[in-house]
RODRENTOR-171525 format. One record per residue (C-alpha): residue in three letters; x, y, z. Coordinates in steps of 0.25 Angstrom, whole numbers, plus 5000, padded with zeros to 4 digits. Layout:
REM residues N
ALAXYZ
...
//
This chain:
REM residues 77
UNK522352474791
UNK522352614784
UNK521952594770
UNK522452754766
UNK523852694768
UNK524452644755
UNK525352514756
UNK526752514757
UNK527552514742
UNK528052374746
UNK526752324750
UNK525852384738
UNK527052304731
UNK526952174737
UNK525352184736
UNK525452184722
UNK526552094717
UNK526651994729
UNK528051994732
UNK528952124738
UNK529652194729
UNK530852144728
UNK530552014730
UNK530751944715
UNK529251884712
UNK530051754709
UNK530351754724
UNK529151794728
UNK528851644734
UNK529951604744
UNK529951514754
UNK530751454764
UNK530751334774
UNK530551384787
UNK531251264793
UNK532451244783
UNK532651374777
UNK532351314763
UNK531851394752
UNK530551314746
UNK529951324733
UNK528651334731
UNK528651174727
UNK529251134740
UNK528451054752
UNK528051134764
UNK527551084779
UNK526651164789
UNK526451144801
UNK524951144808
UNK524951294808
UNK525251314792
UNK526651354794
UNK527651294786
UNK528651214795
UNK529551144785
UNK529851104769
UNK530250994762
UNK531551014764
UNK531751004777
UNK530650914781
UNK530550754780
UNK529450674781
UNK529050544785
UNK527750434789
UNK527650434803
UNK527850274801
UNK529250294796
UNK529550374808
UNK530550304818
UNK529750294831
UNK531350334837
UNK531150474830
UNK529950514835
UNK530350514847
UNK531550594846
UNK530750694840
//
């Protein structure tokens, strides 16, 4: 990396305040489900797999104890 080379304006821009320029900082955090498409707030339950990604949200996601699972739809999983 060449240290003589000044950043880019847009760069320098999001450096300093955290968000691009014309991005709103009230938009600044946005996220979306990458399984149902749904916007999340920041309040909203999340689920990661193994790696860290994030697979699913509350929205689109059920649980249940694996006692309450029907023995019939495991196996049509």
């Amino acid at each position: 990396m060449n240290d003589s080379l000044p950043d880019h304006p847009a760069i320098a821009y999001i450096m300093s305040h955290g968000y691009p320029e014309e991005q709103e900082p009230d938009d600044a955090w946005r996220f979306v489900c990458p399984s149902c498409g749904e916007e999340l707030t920041p309040d909203d339950r999340v689920y990661k797999n193994n790696d860290g990604y994030v697979v699913a949200c509350e929205h689109c996601i059920t649980w249940e104890f694996a006692s309450e699972v029907d023995e019939w739809e495991i196996k049509q999983r």
